[in-house]
Gaussian input, Z-matrix of N, CA and C with variables (Angstrom, degrees):
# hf/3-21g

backbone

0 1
 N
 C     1     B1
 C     2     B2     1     A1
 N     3     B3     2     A2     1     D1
 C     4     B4     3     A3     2     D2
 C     5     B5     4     A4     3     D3
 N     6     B6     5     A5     4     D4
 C     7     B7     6     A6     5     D5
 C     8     B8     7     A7     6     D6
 N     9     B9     8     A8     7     D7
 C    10    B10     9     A9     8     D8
 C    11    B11    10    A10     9     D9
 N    12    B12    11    A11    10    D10
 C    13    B13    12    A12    11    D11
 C    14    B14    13    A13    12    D12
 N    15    B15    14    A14    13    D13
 C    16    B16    15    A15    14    D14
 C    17    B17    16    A16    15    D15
 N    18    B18    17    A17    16    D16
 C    19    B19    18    A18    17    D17
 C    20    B20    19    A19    18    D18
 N    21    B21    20    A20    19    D19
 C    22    B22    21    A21    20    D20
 C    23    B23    22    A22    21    D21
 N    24    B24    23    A23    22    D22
 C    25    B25    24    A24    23    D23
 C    26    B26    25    A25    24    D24
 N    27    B27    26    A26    25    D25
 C    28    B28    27    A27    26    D26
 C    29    B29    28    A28    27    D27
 N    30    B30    29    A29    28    D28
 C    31    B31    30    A30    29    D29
 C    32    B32    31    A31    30    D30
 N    33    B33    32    A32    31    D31
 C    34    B34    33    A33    32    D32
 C    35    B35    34    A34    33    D33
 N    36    B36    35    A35    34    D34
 C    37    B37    36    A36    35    D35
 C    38    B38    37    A37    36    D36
 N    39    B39    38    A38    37    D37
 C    40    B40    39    A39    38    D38
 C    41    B41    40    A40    39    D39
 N    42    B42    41    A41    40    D40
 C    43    B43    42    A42    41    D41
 C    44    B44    43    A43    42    D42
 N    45    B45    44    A44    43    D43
 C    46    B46    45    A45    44    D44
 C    47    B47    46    A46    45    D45
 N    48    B48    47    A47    46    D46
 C    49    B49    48    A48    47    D47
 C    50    B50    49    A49    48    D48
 N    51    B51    50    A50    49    D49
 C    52    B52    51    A51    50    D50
 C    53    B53    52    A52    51    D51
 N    54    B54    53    A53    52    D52
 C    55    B55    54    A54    53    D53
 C    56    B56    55    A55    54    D54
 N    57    B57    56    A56    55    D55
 C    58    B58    57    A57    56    D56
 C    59    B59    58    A58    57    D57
 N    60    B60    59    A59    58    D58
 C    61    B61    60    A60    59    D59
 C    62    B62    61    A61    60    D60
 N    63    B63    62    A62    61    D61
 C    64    B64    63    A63    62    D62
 C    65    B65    64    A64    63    D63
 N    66    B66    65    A65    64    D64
 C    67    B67    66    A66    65    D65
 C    68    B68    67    A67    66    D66
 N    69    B69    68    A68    67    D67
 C    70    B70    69    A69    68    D68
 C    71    B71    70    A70    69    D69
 N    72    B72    71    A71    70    D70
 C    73    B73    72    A72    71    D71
 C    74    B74    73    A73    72    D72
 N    75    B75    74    A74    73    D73
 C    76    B76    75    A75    74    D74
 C    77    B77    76    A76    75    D75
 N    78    B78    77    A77    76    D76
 C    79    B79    78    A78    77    D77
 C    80    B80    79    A79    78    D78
 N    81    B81    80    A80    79    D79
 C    82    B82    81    A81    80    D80
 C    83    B83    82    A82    81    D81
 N    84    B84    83    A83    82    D82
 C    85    B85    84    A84    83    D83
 C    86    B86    85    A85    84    D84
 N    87    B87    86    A86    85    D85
 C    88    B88    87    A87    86    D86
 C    89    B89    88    A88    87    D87
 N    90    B90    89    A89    88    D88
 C    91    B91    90    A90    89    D89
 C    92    B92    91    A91    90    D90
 N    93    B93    92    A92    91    D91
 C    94    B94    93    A93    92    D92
 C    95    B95    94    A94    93    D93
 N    96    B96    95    A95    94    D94
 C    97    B97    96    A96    95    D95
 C    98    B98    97    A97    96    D96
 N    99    B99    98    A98    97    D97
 C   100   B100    99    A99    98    D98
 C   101   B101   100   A100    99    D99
 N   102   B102   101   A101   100   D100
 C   103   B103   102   A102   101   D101
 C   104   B104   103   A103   102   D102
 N   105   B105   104   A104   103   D103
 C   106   B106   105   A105   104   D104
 C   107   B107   106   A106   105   D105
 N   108   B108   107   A107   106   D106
 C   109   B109   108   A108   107   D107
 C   110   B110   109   A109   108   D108
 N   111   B111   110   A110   109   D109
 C   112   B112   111   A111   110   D110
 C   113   B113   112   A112   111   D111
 N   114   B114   113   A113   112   D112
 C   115   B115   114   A114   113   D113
 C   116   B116   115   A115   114   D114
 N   117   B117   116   A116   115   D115
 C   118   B118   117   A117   116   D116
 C   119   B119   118   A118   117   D117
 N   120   B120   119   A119   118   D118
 C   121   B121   120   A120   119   D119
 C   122   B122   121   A121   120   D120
 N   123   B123   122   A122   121   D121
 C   124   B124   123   A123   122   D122
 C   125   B125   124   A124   123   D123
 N   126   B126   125   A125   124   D124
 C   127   B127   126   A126   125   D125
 C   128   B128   127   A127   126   D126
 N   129   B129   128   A128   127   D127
 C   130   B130   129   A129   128   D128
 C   131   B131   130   A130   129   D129
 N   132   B132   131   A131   130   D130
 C   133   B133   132   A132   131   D131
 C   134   B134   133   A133   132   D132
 N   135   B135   134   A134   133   D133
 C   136   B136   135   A135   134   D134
 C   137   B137   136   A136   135   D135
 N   138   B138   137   A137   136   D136
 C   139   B139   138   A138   137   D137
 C   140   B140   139   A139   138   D138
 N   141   B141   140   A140   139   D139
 C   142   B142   141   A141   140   D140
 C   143   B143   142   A142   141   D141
 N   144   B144   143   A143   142   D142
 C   145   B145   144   A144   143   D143
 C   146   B146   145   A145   144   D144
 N   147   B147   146   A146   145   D145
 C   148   B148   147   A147   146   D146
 C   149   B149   148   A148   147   D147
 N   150   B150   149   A149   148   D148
 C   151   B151   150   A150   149   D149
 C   152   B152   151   A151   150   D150
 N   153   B153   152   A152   151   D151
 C   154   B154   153   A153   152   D152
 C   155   B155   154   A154   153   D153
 N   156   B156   155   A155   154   D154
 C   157   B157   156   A156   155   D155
 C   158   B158   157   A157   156   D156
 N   159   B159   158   A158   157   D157
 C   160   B160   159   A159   158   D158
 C   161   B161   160   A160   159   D159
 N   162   B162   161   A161   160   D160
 C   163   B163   162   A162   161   D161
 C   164   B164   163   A163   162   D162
 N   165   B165   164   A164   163   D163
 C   166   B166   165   A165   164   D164
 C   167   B167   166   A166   165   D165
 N   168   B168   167   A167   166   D166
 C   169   B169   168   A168   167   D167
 C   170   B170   169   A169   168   D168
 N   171   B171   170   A170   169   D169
 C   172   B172   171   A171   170   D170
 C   173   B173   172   A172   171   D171
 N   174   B174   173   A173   172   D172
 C   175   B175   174   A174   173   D173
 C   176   B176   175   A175   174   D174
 N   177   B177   176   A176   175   D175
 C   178   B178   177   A177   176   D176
 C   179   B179   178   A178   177   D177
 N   180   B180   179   A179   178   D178
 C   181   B181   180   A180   179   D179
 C   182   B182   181   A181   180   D180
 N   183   B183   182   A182   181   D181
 C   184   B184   183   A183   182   D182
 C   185   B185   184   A184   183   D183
 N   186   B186   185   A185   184   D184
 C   187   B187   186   A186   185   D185
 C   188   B188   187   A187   186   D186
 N   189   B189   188   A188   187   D187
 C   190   B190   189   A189   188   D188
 C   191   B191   190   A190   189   D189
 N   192   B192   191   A191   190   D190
 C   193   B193   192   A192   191   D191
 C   194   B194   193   A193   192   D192
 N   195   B195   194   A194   193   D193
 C   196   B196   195   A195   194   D194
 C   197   B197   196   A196   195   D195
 N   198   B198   197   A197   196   D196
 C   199   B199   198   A198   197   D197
 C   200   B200   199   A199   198   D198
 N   201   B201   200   A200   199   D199
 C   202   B202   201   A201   200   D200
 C   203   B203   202   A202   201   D201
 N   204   B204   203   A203   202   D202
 C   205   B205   204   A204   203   D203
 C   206   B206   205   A205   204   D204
 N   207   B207   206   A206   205   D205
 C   208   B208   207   A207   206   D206
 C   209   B209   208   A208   207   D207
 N   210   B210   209   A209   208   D208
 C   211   B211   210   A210   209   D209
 C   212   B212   211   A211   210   D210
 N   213   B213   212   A212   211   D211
 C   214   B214   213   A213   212   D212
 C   215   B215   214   A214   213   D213
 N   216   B216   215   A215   214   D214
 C   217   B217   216   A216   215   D215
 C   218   B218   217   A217   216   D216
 N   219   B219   218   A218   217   D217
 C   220   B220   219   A219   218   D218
 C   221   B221   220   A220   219   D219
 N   222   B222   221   A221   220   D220
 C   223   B223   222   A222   221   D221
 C   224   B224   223   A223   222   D222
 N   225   B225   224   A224   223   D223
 C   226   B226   225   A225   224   D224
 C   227   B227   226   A226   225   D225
 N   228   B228   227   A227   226   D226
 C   229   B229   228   A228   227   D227
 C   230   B230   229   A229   228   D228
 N   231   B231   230   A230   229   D229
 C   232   B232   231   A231   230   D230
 C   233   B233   232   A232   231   D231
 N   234   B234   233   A233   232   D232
 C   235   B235   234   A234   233   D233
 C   236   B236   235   A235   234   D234
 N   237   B237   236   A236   235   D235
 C   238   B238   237   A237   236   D236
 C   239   B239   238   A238   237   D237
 N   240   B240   239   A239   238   D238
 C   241   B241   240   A240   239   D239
 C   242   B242   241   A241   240   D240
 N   243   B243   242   A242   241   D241
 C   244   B244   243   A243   242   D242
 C   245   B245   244   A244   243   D243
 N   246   B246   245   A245   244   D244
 C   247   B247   246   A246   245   D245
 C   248   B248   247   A247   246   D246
 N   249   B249   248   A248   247   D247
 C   250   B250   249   A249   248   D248
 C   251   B251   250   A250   249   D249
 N   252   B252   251   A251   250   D250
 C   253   B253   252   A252   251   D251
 C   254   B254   253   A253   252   D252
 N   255   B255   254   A254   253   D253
 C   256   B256   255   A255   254   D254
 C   257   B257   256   A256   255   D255
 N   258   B258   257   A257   256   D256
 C   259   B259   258   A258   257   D257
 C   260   B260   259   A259   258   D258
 N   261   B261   260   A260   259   D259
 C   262   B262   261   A261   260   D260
 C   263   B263   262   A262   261   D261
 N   264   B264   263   A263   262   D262
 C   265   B265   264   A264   263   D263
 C   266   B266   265   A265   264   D264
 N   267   B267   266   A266   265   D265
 C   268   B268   267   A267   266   D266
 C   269   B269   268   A268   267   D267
 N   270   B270   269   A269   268   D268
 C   271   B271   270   A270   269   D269
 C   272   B272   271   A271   270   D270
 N   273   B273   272   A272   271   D271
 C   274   B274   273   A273   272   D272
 C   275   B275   274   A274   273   D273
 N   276   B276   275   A275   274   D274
 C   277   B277   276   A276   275   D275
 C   278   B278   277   A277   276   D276
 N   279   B279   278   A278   277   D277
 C   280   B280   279   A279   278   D278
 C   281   B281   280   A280   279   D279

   B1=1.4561
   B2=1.5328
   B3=1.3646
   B4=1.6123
   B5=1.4330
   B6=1.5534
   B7=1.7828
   B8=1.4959
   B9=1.7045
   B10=1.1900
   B11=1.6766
   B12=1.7606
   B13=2.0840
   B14=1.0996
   B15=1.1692
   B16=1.8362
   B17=0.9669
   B18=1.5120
   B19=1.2816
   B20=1.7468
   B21=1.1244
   B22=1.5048
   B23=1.5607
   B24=1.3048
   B25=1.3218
   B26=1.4674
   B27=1.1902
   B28=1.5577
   B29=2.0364
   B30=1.4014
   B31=1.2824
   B32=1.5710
   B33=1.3253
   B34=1.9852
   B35=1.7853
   B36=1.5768
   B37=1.1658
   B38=1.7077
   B39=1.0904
   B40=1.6619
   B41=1.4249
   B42=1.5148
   B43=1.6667
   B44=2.0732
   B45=1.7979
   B46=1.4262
   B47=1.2506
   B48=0.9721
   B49=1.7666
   B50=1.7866
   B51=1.6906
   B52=1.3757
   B53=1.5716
   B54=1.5416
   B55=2.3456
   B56=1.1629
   B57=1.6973
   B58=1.5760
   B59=1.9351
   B60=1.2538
   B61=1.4344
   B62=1.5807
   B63=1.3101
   B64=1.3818
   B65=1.4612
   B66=1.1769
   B67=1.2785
   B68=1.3488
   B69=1.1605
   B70=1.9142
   B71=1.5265
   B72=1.7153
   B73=1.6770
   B74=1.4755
   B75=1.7960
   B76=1.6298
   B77=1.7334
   B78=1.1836
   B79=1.3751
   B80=1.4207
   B81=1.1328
   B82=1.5686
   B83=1.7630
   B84=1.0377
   B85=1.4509
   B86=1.3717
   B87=1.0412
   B88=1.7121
   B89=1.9936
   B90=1.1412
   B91=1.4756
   B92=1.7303
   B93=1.1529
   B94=1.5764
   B95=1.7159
   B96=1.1996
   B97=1.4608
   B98=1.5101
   B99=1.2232
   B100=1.4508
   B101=1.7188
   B102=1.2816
   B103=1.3855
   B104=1.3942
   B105=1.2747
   B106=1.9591
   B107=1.5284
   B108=1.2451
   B109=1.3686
   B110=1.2555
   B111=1.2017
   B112=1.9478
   B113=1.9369
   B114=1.3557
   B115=1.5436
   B116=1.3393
   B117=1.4560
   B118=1.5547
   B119=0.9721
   B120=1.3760
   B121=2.0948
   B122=1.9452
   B123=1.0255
   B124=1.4273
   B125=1.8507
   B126=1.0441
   B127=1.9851
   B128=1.4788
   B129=1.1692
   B130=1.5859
   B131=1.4550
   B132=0.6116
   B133=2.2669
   B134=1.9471
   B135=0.5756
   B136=2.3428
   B137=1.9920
   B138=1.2351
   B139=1.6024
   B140=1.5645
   B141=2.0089
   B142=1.1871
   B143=1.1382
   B144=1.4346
   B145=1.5929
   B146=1.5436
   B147=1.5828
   B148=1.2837
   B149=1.3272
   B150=1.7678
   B151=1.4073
   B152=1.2922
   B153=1.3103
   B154=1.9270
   B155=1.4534
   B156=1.7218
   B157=1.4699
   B158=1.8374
   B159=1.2842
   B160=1.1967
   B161=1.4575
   B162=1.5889
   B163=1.2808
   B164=1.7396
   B165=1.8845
   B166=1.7346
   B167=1.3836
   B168=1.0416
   B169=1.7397
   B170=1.7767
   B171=0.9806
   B172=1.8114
   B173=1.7098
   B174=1.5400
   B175=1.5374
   B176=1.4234
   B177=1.7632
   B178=1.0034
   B179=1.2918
   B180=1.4781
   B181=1.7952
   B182=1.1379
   B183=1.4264
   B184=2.0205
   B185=1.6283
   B186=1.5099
   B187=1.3857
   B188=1.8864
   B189=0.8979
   B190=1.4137
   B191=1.7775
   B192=1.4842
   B193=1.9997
   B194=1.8870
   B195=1.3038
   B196=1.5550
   B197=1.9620
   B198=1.1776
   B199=1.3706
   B200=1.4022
   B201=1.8856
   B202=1.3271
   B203=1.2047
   B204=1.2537
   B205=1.2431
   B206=1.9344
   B207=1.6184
   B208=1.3854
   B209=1.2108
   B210=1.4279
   B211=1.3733
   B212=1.1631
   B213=1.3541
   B214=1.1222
   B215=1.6156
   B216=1.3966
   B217=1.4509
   B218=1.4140
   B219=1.2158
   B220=1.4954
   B221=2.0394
   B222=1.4444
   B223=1.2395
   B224=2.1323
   B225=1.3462
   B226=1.4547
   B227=1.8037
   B228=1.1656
   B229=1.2483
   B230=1.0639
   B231=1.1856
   B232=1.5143
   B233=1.5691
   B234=1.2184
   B235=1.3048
   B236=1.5256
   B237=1.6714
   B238=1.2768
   B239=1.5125
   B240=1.4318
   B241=1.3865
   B242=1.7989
   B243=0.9705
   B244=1.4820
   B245=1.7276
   B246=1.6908
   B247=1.0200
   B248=1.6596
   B249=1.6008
   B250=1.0833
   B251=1.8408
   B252=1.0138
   B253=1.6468
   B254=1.2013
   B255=1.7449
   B256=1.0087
   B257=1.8035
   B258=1.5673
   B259=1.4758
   B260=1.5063
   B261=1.5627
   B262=1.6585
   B263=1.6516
   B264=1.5326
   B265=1.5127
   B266=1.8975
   B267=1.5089
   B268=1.0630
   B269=1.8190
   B270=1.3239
   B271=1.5722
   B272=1.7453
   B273=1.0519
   B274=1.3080
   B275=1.4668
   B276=1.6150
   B277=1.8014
   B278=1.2437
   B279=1.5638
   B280=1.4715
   B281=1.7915
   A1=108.54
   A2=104.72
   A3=98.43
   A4=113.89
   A5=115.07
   A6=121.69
   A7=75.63
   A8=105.74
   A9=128.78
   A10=82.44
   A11=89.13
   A12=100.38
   A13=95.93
   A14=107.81
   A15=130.19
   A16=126.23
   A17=127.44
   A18=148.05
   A19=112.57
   A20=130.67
   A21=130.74
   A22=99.83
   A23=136.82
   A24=132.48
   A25=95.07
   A26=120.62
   A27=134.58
   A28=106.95
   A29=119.05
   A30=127.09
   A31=95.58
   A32=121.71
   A33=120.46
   A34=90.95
   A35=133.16
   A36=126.80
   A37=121.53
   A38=111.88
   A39=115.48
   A40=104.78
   A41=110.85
   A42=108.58
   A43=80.01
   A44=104.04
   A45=97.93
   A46=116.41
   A47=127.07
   A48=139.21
   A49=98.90
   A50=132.26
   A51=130.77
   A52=100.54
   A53=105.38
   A54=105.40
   A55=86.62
   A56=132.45
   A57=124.49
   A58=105.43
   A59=116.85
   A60=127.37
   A61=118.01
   A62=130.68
   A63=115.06
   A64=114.31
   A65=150.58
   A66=136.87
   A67=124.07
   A68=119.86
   A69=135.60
   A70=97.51
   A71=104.73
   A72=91.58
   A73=128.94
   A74=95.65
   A75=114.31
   A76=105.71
   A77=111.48
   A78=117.60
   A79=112.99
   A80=148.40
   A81=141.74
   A82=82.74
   A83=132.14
   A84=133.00
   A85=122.90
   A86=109.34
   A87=114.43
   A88=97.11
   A89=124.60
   A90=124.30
   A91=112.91
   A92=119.68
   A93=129.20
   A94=102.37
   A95=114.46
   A96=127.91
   A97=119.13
   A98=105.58
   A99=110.55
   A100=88.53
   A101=126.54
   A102=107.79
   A103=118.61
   A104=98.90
   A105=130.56
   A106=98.57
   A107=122.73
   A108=119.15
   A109=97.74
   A110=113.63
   A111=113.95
   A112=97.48
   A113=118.54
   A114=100.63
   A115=124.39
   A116=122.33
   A117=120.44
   A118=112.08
   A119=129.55
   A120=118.47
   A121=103.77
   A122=105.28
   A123=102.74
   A124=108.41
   A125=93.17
   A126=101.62
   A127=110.27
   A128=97.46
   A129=122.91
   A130=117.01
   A131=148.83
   A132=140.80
   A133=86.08
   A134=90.92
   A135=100.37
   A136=84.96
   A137=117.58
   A138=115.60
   A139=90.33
   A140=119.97
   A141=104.69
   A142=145.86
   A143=101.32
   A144=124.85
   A145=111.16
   A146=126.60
   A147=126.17
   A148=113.70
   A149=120.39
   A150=120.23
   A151=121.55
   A152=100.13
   A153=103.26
   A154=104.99
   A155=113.73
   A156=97.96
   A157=134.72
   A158=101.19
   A159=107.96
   A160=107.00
   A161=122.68
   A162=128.61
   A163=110.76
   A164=93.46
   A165=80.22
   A166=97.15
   A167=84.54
   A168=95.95
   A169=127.96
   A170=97.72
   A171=105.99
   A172=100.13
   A173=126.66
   A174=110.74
   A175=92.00
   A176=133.07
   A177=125.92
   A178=120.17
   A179=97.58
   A180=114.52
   A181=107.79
   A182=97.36
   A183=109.70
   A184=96.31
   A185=94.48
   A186=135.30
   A187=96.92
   A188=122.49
   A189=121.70
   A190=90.48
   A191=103.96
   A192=123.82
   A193=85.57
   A194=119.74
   A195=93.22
   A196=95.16
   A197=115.73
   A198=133.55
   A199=94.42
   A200=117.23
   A201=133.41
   A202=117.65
   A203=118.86
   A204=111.97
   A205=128.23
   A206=98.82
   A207=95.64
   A208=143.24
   A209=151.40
   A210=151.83
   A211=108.17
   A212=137.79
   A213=140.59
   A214=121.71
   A215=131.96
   A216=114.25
   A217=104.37
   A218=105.82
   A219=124.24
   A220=91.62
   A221=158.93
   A222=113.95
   A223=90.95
   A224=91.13
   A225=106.67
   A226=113.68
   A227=123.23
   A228=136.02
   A229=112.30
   A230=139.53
   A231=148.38
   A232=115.83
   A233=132.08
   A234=148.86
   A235=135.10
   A236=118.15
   A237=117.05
   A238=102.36
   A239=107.52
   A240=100.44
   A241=83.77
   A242=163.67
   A243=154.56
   A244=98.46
   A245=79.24
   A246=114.16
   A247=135.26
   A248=117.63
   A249=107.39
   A250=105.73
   A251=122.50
   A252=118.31
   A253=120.96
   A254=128.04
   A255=126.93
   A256=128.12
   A257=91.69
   A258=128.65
   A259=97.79
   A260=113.51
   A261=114.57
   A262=95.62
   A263=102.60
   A264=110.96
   A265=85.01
   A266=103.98
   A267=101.83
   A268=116.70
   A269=106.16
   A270=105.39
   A271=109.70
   A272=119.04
   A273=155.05
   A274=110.81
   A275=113.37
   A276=124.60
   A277=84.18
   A278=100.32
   A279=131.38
   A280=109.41
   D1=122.19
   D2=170.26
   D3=-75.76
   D4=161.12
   D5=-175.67
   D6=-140.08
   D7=143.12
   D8=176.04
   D9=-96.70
   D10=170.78
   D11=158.27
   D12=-176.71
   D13=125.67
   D14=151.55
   D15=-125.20
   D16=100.62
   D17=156.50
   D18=1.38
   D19=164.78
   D20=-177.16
   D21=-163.08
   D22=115.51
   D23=174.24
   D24=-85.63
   D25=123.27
   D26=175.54
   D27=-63.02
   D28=108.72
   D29=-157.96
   D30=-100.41
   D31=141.50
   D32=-163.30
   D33=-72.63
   D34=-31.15
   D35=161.04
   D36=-33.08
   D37=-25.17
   D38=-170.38
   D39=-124.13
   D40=52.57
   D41=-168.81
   D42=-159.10
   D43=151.04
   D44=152.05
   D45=-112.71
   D46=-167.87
   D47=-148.56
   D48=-69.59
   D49=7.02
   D50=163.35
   D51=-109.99
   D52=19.36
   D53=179.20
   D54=32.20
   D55=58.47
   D56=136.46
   D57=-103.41
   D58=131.07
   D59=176.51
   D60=-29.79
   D61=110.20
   D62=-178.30
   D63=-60.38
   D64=169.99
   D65=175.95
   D66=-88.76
   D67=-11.19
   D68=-179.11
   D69=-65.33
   D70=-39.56
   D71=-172.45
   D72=-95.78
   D73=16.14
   D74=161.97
   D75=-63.12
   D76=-45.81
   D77=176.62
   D78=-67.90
   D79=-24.67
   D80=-168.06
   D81=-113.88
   D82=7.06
   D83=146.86
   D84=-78.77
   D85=-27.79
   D86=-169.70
   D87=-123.26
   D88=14.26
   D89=133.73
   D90=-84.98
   D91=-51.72
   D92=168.45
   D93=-32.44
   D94=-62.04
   D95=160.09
   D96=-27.39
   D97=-61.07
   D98=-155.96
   D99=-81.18
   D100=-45.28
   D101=-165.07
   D102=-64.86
   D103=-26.32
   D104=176.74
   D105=-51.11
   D106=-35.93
   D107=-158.97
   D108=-104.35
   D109=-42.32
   D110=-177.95
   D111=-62.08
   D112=-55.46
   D113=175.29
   D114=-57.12
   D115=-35.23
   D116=161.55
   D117=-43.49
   D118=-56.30
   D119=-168.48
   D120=-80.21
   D121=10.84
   D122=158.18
   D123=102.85
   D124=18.62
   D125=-179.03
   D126=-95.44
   D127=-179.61
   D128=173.49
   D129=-115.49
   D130=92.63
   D131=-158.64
   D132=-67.49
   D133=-33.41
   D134=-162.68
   D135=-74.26
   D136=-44.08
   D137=-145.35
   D138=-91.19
   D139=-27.82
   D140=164.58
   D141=-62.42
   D142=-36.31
   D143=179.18
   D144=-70.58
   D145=-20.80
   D146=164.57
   D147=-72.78
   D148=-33.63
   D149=159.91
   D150=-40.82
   D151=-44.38
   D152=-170.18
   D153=132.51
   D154=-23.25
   D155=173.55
   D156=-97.66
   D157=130.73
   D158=-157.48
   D159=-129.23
   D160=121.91
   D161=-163.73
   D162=-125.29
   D163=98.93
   D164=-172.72
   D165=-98.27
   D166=-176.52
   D167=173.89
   D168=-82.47
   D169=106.87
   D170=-166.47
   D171=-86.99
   D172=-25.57
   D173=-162.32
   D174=-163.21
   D175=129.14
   D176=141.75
   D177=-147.97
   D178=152.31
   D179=178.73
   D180=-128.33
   D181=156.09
   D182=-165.28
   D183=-171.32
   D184=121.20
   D185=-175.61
   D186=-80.93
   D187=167.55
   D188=-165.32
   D189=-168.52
   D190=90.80
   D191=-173.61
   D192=-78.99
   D193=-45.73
   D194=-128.69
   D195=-176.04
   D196=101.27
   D197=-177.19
   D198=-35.55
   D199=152.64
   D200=150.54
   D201=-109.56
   D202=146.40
   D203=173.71
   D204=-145.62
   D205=139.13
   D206=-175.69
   D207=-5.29
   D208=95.12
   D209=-149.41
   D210=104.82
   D211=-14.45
   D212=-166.92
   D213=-91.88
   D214=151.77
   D215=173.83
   D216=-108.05
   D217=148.85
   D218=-160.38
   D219=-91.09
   D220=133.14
   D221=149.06
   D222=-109.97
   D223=146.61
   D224=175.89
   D225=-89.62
   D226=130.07
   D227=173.83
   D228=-100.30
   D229=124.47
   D230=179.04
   D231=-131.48
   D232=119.32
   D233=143.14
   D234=-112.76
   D235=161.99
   D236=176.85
   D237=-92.72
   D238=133.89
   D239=-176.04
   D240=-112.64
   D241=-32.59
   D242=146.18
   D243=-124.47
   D244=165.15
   D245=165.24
   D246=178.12
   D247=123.10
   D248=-166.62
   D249=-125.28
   D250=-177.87
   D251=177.69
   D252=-33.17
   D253=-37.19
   D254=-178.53
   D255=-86.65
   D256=-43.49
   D257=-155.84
   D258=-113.90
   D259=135.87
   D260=152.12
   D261=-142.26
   D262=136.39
   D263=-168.80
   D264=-118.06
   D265=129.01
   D266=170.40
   D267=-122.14
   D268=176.08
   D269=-161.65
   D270=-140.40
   D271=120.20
   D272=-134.39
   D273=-129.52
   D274=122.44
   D275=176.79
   D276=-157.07
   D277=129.81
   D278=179.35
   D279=-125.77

């Protein structure tokens, strides 16, 4: 199984007044992810969506182990955990 990863330097904008990570930007972490991984297998995310294919987000859950915090680098893990013609469910460790 391939795992994508791209690093994230944790910015004091995405922290509140204890520079612990708000949690909204766990999610615009794990889009960062997903595009990270679609350019790894050799795509364009911009050149698909002019194709016609377009993958929003229908369902997500996110476990929350263990606070981040400001100064810190985030690295994002990304894999396909399925996928069939319609559907690709992907899977995420931050």
């Amino acid at each position: 199984m391939f795992v994508s990863e791209k690093q994230i330097e944790i910015r004091y904008a995405e922290t509140d007044q204890m520079g612990v990570v708000y949690h909204a930007n766990y999610i615009i972490w794990m889009e960062i992810g997903r595009s990270q991984l679609v350019n790894d297998v050799g795509f364009e995310y911009a050149a698909l969506e002019k194709d016609g294919y377009v993958s929003p987000v229908m369902d997500l859950s996110i476990s929350y182990k263990a606070a981040m915090h400001y100064g810190q680098v985030a690295t994002v893990r990304t894999w396909l955990e399925k996928h069939d013609r319609l559907r690709t469910t992907y899977g995420y460790e931050i």
